[in-house]
MILOMI-988016 format. One line per field, with one value per residue (C-alpha): residue in three letters; residue number from 1; x, y, z. Coordinates in pm, whole numbers. Layout:
BEGIN
rest	(ALA_...)
nr	(NUM_...)
x	(X_...)
y	(Y_...)
z	(Z_...)
END
This chain:
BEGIN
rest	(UNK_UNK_UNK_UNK_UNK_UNK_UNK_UNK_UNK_UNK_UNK_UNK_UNK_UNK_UNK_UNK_UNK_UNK_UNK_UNK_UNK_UNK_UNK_UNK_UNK_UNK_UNK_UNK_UNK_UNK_UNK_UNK_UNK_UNK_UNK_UNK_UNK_UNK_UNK_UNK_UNK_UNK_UNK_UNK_UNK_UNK_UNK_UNK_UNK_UNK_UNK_UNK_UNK_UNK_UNK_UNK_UNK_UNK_UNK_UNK_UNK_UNK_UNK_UNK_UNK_UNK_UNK_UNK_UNK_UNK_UNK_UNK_UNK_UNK_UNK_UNK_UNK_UNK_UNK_UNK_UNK_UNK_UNK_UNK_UNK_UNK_UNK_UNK_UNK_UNK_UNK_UNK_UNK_UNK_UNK_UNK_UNK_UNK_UNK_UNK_UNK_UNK_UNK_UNK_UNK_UNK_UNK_UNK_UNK_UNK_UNK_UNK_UNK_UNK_UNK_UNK_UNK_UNK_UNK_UNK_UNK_UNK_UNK_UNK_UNK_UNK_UNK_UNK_UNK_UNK_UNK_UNK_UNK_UNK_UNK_UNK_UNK_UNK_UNK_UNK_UNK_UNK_UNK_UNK_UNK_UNK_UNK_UNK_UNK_UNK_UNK_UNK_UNK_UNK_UNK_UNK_UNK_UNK_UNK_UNK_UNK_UNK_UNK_UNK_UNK_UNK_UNK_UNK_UNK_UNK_UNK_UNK_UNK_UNK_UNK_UNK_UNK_UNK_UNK_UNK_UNK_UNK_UNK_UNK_UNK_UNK_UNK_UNK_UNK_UNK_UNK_UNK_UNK_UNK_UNK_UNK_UNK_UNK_UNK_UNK_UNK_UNK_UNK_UNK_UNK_UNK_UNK_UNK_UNK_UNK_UNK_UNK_UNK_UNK_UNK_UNK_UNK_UNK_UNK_UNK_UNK_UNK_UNK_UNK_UNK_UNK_UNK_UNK_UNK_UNK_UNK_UNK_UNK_UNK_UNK_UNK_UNK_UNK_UNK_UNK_UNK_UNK_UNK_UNK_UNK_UNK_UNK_UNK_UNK_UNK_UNK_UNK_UNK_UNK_UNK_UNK_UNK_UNK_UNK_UNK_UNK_UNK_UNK_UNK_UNK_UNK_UNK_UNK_UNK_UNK_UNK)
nr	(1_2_3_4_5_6_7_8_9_10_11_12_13_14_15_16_17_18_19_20_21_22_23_24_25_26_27_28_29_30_31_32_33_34_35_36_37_38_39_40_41_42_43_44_45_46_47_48_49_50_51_52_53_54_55_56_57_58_59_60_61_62_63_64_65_66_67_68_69_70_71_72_73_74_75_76_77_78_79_80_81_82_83_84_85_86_87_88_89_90_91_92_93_94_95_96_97_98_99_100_101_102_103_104_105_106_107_108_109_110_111_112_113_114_115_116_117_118_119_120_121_122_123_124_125_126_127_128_129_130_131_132_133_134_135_136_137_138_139_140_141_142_143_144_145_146_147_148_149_150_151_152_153_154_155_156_157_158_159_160_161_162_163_164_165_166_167_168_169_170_171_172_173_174_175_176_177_178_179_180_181_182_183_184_185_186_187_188_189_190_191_192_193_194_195_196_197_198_199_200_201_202_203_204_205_206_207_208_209_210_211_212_213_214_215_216_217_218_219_220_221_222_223_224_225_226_227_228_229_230_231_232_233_234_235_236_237_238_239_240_241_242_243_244_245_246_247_248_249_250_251_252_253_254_255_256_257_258_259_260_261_262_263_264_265_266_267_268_269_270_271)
x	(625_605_634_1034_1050_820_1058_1390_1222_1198_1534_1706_1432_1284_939_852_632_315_82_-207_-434_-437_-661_-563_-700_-601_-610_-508_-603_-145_-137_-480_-321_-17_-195_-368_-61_93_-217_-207_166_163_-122_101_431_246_75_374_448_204_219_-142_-305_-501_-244_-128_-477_-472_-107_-278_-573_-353_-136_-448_-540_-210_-254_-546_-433_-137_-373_-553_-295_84_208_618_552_352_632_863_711_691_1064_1233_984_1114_1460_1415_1297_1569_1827_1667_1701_2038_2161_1933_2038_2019_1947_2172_2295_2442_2121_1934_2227_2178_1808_1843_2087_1779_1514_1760_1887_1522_1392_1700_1594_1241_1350_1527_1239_1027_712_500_535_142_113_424_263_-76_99_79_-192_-275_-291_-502_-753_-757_-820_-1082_-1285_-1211_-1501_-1784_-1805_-1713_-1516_-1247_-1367_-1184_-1455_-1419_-1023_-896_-584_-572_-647_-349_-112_-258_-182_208_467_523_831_738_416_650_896_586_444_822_877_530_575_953_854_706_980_1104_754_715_988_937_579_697_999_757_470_731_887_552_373_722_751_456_336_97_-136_-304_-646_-1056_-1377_-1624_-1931_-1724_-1701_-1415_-1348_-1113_-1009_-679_-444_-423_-91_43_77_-125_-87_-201_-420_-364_-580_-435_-647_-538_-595_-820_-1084_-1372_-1415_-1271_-1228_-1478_-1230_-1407_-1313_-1053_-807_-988_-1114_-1174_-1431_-1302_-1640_-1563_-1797_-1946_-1945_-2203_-2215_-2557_-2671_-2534_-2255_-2314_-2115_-2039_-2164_-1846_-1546_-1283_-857_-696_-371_-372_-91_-112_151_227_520)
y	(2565_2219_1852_1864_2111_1917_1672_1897_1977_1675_1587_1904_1952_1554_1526_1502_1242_1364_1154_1145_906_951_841_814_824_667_881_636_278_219_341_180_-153_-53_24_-319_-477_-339_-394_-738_-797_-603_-875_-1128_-1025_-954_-1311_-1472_-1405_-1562_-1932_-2089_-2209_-1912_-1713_-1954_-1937_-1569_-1603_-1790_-1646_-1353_-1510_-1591_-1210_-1171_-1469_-1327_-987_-1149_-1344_-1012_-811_-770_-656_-693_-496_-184_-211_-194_73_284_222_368_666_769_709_906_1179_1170_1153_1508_1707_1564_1918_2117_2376_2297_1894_1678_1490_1196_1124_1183_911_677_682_624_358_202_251_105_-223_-279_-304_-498_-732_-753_-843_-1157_-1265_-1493_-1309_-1633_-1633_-1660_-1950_-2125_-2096_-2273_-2577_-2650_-2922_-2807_-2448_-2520_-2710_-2408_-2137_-2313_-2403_-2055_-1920_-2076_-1916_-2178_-2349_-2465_-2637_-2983_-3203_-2983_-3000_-3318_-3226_-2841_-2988_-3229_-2965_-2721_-2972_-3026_-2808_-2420_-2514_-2686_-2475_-2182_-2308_-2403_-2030_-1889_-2095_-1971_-1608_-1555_-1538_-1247_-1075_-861_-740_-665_-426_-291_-161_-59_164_331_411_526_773_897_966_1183_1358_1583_1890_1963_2239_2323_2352_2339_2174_2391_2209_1915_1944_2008_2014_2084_2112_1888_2132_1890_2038_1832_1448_1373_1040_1025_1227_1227_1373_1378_1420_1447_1066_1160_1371_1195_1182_1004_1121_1008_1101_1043_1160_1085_1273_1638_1705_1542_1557_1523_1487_1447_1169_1105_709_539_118_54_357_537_808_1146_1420_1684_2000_2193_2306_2027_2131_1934_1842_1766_1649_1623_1340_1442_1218)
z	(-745_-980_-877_-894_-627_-402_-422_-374_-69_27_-41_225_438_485_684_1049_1215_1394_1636_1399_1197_836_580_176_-141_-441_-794_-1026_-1094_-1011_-709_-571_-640_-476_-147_-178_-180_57_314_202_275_625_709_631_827_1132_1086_1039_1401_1487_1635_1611_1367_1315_1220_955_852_826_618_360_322_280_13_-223_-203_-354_-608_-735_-800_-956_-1197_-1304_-1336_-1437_-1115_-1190_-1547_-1312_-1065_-1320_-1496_-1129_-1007_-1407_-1393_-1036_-1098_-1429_-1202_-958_-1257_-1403_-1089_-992_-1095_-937_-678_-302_-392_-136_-396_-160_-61_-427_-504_-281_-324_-721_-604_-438_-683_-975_-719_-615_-962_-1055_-789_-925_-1244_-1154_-967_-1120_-1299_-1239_-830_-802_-1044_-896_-581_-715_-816_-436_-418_-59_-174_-468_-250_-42_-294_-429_-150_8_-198_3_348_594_282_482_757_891_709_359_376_620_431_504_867_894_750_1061_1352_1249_1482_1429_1319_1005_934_958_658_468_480_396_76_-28_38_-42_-462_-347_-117_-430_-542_-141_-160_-481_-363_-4_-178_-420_-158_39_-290_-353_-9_70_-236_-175_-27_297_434_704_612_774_663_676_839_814_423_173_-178_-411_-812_-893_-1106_-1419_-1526_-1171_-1198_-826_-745_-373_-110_243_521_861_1226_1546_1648_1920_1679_1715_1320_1048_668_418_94_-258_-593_-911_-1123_-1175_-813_-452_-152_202_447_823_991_1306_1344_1471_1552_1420_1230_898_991_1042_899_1155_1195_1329_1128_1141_1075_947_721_368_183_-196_-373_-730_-810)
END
């Protein structure tokens, strides 16, 4: 079975939820940023709840994560690039037997209005964002721990003590330029972490390993425990084979890997 039909089945059958924790691993230098991103912008919606300072604090701080991936990189144009090659899938199989083809519409009808979005979004968000005096104060004093302390930024300060209210439409007019990217990254995670393919499967000694098929595109690994194993997935690798190792944590010495079998689920992304 090839990558299309991993998705067909994806596209009649869906996926089910399961109460587990799951740990990933990146196999390509796209999708690592992707997952950065998306970290980075989860911080930021579940700070913007927030009402004290410290959560406007934590917004920022956020936001010039962001900035300087922005500055390294050209995020839109690897968005971009993402959103036409899925779409380009989805167009291919759209004849395929068994496909529900309302659905494999509507989610091309996604892909094509999300990158449509992203392109009428401004490509310069991070450096629009820097012309901020305040924010540039903070970015560069951010580098030194303790950098933004009331005596290193009375302005930073000031801005902190003024209502919810106004901090609040501060930290939306400098995170909207980025709403469009936001999306963009959330709708291809979500394409590629669904059109996969799992098995059941057991560490032996708490080890696993395995060759990548290199005629497959992988894009993502995914190892899934039952949330209440008392291990977590050491995953380490790249594009011709991977390493799972289950670990024993410990809080002040090196983890240990364990010494029974461990089952688990591993799902393999190839889109």
């Amino acid at each position: 079975m090839d990558s299309l039909l991993y998705l067909i089945s994806f596209l009649v059958f869906g996926f089910e939820l399961n109460n587990i924790t799951t740990y990933e691993l990146p196999l390509n230098e796209r999708v690592r940023l992707l997952l950065r991103l998306e970290q980075l912008f989860r911080q930021i919606d579940h700070f913007m709840l927030g009402t004290t300072v410290w959560d406007s604090r934590a917004v920022i701080d956020n936001l010039l994560d962001i900035q300087a991936i922005f500055s390294r990189t050209d995020v839109k144009s690897e968005l971009l690039k993402e959103l036409d090659r899925h779409a380009g899938i989805l167009t291919r199989i759209a004849t395929n037997h068994g496909v529900d083809k309302p659905k494999l519409s509507e989610t091309i009808s996604e892909l094509q209005k999300t990158a449509d979005q992203l392109r009428e979004s401004s490509g310069k968000a991070a450096f629009l964002m820097m012309e901020c005096d305040l924010l540039k104060s903070i970015s560069q004093r951010s580098t030194i721990p303790g950098g933004t302390c009331a005596f290193d930024l009375p302005t930073f300060h000031f801005w902190l003590q003024q209502p919810d209210a106004v901090r609040k439409g501060d930290l939306e007019s400098w995170t909207n330029p980025f709403r469009a990217t936001q999306k963009a990254v959330r709708l291809v995670l979500k394409f590629i972490r669904e059109s996969a393919f799992s098995s059941n499967e057991c560490a032996i000694g708490g080890f696993y390993q395995q060759t990548l098929d290199q005629n497959q595109s992988f894009q993502l690994v995914r190892v899934s425990i039952d949330r209440d194993a008392p291990y977590f997935a050491e995953i380490s690798g790249g594009k011709h084979r991977y390493t799972i190792r289950f670990m024993k944590m410990s809080m002040c010495d090196r983890p240990k890997q364990a010494e029974n079998d461990v089952n688990f689920k591993l799902t393999r992304c190839i889109l």
